[in-house]
C-alpha positions as CSV (number, residue, x, y, z in Angstrom):
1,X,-53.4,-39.0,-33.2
2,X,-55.2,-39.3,-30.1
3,X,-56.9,-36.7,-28.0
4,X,-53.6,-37.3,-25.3
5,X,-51.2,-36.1,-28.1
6,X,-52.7,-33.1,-29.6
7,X,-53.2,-32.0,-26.4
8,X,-49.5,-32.5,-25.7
9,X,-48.5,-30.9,-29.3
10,X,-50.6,-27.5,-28.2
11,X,-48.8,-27.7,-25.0
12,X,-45.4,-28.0,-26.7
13,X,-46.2,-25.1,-29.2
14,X,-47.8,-22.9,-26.2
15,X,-44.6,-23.3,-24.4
16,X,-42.7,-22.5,-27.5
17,X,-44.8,-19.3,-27.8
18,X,-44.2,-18.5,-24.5
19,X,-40.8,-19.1,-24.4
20,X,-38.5,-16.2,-24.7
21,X,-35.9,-17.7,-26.0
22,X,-36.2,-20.2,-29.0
23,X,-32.7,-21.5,-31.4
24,X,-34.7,-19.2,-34.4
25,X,-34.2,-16.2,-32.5
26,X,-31.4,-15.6,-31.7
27,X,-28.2,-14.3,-33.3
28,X,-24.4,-15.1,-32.3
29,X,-23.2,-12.4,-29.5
30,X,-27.2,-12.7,-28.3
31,X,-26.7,-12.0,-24.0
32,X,-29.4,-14.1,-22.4
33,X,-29.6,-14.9,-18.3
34,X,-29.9,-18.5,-17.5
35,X,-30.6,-21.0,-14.8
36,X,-28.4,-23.8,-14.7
37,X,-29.7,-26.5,-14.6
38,X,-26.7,-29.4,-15.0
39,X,-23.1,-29.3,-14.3
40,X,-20.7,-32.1,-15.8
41,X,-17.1,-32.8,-16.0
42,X,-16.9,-30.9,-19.5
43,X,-20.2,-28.8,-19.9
44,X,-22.6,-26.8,-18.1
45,X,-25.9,-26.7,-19.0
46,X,-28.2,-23.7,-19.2
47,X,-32.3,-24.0,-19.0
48,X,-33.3,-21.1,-22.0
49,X,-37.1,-21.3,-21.4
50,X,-39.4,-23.9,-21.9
51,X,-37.9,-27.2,-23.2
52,X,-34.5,-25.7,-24.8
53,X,-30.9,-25.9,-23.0
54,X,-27.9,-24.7,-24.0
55,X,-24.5,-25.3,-23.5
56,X,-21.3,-23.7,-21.8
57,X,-17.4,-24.9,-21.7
58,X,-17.3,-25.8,-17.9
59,X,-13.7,-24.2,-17.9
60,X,-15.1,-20.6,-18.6
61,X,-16.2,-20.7,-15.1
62,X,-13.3,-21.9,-12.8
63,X,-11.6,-19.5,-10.8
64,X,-7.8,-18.9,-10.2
65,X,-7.2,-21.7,-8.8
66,X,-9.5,-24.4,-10.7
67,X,-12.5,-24.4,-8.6
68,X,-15.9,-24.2,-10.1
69,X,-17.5,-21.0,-9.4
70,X,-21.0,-21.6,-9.5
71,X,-23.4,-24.4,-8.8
72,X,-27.0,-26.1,-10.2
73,X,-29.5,-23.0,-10.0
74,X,-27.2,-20.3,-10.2
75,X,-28.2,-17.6,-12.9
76,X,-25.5,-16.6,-14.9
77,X,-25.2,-14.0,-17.8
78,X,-24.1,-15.5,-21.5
79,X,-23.7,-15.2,-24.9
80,X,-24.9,-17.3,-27.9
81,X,-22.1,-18.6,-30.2
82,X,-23.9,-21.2,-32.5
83,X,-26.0,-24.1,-33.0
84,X,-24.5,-27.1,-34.2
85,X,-25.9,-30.9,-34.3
86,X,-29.5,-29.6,-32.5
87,X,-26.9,-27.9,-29.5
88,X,-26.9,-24.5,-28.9
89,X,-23.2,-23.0,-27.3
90,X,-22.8,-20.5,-25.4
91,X,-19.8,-18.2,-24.0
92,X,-19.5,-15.7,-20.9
93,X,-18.1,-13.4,-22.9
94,X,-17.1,-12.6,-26.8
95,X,-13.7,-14.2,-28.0
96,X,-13.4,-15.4,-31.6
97,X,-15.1,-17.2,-34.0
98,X,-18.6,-15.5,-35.4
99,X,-19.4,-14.3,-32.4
100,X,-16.7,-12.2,-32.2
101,X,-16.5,-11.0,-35.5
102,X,-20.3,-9.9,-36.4
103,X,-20.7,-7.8,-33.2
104,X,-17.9,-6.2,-32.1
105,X,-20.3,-3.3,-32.6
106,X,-23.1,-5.0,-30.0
107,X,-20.5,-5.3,-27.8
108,X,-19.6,-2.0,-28.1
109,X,-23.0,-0.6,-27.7
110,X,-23.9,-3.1,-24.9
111,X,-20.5,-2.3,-23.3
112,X,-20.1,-6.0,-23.3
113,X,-16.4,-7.6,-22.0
114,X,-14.7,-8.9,-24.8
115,X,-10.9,-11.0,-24.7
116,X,-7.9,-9.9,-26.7
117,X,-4.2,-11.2,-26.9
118,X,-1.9,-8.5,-26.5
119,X,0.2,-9.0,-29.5
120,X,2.8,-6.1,-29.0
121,X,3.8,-2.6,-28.1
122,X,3.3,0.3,-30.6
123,X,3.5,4.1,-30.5
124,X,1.5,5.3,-28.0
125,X,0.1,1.8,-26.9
126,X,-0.7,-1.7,-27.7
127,X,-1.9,-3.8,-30.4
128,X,-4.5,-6.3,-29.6
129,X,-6.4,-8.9,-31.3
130,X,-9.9,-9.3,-30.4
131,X,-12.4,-11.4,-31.8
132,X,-10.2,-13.5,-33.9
133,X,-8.5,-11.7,-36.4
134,X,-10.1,-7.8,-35.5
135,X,-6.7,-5.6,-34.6
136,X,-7.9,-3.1,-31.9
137,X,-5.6,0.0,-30.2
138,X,-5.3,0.3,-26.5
139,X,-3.5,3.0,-25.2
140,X,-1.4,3.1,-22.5
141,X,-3.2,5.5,-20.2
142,X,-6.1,2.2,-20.4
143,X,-4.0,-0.5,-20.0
144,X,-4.4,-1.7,-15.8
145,X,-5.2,0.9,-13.1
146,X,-1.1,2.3,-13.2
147,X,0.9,3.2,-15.0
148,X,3.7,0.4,-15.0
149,X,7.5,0.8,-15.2
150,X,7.8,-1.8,-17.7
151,X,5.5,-2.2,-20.2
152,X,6.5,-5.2,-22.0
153,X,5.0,-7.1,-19.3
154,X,1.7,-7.1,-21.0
155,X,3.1,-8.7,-24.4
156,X,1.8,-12.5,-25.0
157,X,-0.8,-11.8,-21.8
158,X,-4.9,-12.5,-23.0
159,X,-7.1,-9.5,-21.2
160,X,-10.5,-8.6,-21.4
161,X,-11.4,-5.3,-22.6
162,X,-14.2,-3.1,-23.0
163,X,-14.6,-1.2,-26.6
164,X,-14.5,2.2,-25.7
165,X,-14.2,3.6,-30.1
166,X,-15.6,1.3,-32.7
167,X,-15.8,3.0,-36.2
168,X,-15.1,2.2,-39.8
169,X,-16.7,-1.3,-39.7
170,X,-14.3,-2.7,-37.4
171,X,-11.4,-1.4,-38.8
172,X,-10.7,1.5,-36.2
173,X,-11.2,0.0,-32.9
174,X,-10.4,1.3,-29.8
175,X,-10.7,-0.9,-26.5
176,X,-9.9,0.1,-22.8
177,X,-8.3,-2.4,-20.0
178,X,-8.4,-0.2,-17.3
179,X,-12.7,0.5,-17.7
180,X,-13.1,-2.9,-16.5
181,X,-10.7,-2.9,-13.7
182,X,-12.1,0.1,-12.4
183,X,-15.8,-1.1,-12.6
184,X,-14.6,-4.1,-10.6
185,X,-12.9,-1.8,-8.5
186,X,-16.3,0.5,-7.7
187,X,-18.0,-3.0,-7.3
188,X,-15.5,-4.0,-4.6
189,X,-15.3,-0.3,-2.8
190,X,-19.3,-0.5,-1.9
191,X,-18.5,-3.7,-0.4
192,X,-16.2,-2.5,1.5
193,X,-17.8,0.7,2.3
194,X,-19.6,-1.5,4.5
195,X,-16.9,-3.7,6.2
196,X,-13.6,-1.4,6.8
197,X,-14.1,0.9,9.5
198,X,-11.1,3.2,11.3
199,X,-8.9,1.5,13.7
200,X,-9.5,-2.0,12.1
201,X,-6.8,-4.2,11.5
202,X,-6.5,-5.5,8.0
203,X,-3.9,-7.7,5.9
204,X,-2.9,-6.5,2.5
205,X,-0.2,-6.6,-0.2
206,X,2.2,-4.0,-0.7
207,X,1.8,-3.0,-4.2
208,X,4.4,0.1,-4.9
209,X,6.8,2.4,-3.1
210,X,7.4,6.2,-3.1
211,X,9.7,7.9,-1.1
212,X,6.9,9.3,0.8
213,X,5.3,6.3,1.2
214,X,4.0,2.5,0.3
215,X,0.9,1.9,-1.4
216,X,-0.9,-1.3,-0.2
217,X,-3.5,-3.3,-1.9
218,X,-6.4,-4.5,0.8
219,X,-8.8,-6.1,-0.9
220,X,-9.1,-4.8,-4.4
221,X,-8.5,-1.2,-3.4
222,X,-5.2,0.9,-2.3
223,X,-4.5,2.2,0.9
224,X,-1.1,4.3,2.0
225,X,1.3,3.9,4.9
226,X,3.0,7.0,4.6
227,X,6.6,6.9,5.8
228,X,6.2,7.9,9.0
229,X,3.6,4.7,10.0
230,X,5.7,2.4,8.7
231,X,7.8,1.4,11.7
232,X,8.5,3.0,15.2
233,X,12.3,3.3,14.1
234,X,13.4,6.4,11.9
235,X,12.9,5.5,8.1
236,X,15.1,7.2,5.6
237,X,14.8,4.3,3.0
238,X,11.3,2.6,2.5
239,X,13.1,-0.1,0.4
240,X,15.1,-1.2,3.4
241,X,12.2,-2.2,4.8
242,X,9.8,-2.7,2.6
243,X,9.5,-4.2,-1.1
244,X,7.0,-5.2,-3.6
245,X,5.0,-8.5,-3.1
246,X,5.1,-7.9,0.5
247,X,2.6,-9.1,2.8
248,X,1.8,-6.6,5.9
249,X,-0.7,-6.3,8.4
250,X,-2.1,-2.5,9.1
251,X,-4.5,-0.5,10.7
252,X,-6.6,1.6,9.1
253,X,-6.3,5.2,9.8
254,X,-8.5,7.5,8.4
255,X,-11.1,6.5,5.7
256,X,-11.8,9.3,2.5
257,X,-14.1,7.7,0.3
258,X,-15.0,10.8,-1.1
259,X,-11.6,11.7,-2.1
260,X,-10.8,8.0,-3.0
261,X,-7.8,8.2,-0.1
262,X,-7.5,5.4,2.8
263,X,-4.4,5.7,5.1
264,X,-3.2,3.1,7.0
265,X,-0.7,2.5,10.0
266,X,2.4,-0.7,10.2
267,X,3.4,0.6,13.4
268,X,-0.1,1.0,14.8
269,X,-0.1,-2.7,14.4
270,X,3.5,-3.3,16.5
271,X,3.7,-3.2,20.2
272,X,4.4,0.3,21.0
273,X,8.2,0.7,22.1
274,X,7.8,3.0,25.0
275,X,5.4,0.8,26.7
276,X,7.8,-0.4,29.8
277,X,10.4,2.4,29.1
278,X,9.9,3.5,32.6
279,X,11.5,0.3,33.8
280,X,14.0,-0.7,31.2
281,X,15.9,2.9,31.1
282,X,15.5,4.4,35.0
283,X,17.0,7.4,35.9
284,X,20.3,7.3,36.5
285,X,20.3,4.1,34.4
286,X,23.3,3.6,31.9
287,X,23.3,2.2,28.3
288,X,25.2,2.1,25.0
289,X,23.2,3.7,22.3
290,X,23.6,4.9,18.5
291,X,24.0,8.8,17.5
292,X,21.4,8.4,15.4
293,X,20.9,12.0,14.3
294,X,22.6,15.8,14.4
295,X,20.8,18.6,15.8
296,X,22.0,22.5,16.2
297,X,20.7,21.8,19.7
298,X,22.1,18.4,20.4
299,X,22.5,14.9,19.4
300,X,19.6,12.2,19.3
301,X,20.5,8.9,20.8
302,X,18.8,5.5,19.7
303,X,18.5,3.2,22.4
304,X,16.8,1.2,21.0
305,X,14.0,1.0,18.0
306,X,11.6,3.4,18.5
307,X,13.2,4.9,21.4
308,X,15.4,8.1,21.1
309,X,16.7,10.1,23.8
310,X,18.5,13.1,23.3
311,X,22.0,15.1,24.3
312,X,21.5,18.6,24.9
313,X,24.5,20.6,23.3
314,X,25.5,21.8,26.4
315,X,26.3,18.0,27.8
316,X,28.6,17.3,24.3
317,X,31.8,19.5,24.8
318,X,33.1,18.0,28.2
319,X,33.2,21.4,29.4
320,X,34.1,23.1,27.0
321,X,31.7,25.3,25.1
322,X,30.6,24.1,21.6
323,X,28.9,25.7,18.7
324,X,27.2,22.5,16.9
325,X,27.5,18.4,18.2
326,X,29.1,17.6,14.7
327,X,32.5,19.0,16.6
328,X,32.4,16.1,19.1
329,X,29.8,13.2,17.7
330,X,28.8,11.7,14.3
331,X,25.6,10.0,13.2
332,X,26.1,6.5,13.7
333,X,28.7,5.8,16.1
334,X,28.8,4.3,19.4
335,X,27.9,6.6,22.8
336,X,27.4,5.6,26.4
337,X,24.8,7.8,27.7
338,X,22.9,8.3,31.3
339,X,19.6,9.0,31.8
340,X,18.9,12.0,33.2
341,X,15.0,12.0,32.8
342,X,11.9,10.2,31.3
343,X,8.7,12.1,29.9
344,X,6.3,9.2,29.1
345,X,3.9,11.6,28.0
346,X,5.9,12.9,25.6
347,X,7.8,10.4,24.8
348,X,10.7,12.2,25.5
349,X,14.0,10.8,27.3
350,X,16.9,13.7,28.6
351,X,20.5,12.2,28.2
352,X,23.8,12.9,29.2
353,X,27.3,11.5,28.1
354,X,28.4,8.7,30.0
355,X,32.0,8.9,32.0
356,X,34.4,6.2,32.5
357,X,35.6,5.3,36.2
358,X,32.1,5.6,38.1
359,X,29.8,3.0,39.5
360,X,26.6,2.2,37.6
361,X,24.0,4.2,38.9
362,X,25.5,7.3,39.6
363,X,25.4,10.6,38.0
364,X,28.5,10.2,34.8
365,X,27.5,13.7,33.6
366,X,29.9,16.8,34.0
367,X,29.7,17.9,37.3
368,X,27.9,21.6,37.1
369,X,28.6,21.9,41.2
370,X,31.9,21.1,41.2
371,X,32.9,22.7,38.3
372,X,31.5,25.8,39.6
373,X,33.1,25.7,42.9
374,X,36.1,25.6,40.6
375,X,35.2,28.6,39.2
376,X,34.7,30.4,42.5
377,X,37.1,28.9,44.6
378,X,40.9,29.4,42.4
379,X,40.6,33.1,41.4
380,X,40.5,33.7,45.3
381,X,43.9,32.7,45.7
382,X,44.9,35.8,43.3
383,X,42.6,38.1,44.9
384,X,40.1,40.5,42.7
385,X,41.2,42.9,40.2
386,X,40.4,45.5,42.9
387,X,42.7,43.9,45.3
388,X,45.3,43.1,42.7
389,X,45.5,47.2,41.9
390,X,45.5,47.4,45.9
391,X,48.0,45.8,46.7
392,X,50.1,47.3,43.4
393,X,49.8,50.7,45.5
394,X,50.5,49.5,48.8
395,X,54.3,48.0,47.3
396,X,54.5,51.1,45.9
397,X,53.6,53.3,48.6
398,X,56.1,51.4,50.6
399,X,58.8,51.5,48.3
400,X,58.5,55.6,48.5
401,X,58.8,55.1,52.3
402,X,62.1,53.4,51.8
403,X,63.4,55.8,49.8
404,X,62.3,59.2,52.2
């Protein structure tokens, strides 16, 4: 052996030394961070210190939609599964196979991800299998972020889960769907800690309905249009606007990351309907609107989405007085209306019923003046009650003279 060759075999075995990672030392389920160091149509390869490499199944690392997720001289976190023909394989996270069934329990002391197929639905929760043939419990309070109307959905579905119980050698284990979702969830809220700010525009899925409101997914994180920001129209029904799977654009209105609570605003986002009102509904201006609503005080009028004016109960009766608009009108029919006045301000518009026979333009409304001179001018044909009693004693007075 020449002087060339020893030196090389004391370089090898120096670098073996040195290396912290050698096939001898370590065990299936073993996490170790690598570079990698070659990618391939099948395999990626992983530099493990001095001369070793090991090997990962390229398809653990494609995303959703097939694309490769990392590239030469990323450092990614795996797990050893076995050596076999001089190769050493790896995994980026515990399945089955020995891996998976000699430490569950380092996974569940290392809080290490591991994948189960949900097999079916049982009191209280689900089985799952994990790590070949292990049978785990998850119950339903851990299984996704909420609570889910039907359940079922998750039978047949492979998850990953974190072990949250692990006792009797394996044979009472208890894992936890949700603990992982969260974490990703607190990983993705301190990103966006620092990108959403109030009054920003963002797009987002909705992802649930109340009756007091729709919850919207932006991002990895939930955010609520309450009922009233959903549109600039009245909303009695979310669902007849809204349903789940649809896509919305909002703006955010107030941001509570202490109290986990970020509101958001549909209508903020729509051109604001009383913008221009001054000039589509002038006073004096007629237009055919919808009784939209009943009021002991009068009747609102929809003239358009958005836009409401309102009947004073004193303009309903035609004259004659009224004790509630319900005598006269009925949500949702038909009514002509004038406009008497605009508050921009306040967004408010003064109506009054519209009556046939005039020119556009003028005043339709009950005339107050001329039914008042009505008032003053008829009774003065009869006299007053004064001169009615008068002119009783004056006939009578007269009569007496007759008589004498």
């Amino acid at each position: 052996m020449t002087d060339k060759d020893k030196n090389d075999d004391i370089s090898f075995e120096e670098l073996l030394e040195e290396s912290p990672i050698t096939t001898g030392r370590l065990k299936p389920g073993e996490r170790v961070d690598a570079r990698i160091v070659d990618i391939t149509d099948d395999w990626v390869f992983l530099d493990l210190g001095g001369k070793s490499e090991g090997a990962l199944d390229r398809k653990e690392l494609l995303d959703d939609e097939g694309n490769l997720s990392v590239k030469t001289g990323d450092t990614i976190s795996a797990y050893f599964l076995s050596s076999r023909n001089n190769e050493m394989l790896f995994t980026t996270r515990i399945t089955s196979g020995e891996a998976g069934r000699n430490f569950l329990e380092h996974a569940w002391s290392n809080q290490i991800p591991v994948e189960g197929l949900v097999e079916k639905e049982i009191k209280g929760g689900f089985q799952v299998r994990i790590a070949g043939n292990t049978r785990a419990f998850c119950p339903f309070s851990q299984m996704g972020l909420q609570r889910v109307d039907d359940s079922s959905q998750y039978v047949g579905l492979r998850m990953s889960f974190l072990i949250s119980e692990y006792g009797e050698e394996g044979r009472n284990v208890i894992i936890s769907n949700r603990a992982i979702l969260e974490a990703e969830r607190r990983a993705k809220v301190e990103v966006l800690k620092e990108e959403l700010r109030e009054g920003m525009k963002v797009k987002g899925t909705v992802v649930s309905i109340r009756n007091f409101g729709a919850f919207v997914d932006i991002g990895g994180i939930h955010g609520l249009i309450p009922i009233s920001e959903i549109g600039w129209a009245r909303i009695d029904d979310i669902n007849e606007v809204l349903s789940t799977g649809t896509e919305v654009e909002a703006v955010i209105m107030s941001l509570d990351w202490e109290n986990d609570r970020i509101s958001l605003s549909l209508k903020a986002a729509m051109p604001d309907p009383w913008d221009g009102v001054n000039t589509k509904y002038p006073q004096g201006s007629t237009h055919t609107g919808r009784v939209a609503r009943l009021a002991k005080f009068g009747a609102f009028v929809t003239l358009e989405d958005g836009v409401d004016g309102l009947v004073h109960i004193s303009k309903l009766g035609g004259g004659k007085r009224i004790n509630h608009p319900g005598e006269v009108v009925e949500a949702g029919q038909s009514m002509e209306v004038t406009v008497e006045s605009v508050d921009i301000d306040n967004k408010r518009i003064s109506l009054t019923p519209a009556v046939a026979g005039r020119g556009d333009g003028a005043d339709r409304s009950v005339d107050e003046d001329d039914f008042r001179s009505y008032l003053e001018t008829t009774p003065s044909s009869m006299g007053t009650l004064g001169d009615l009693l008068k002119d009783k004693m004056a006939r009578k007075e007269k009569k007496r003279t007759k008589r004498r």
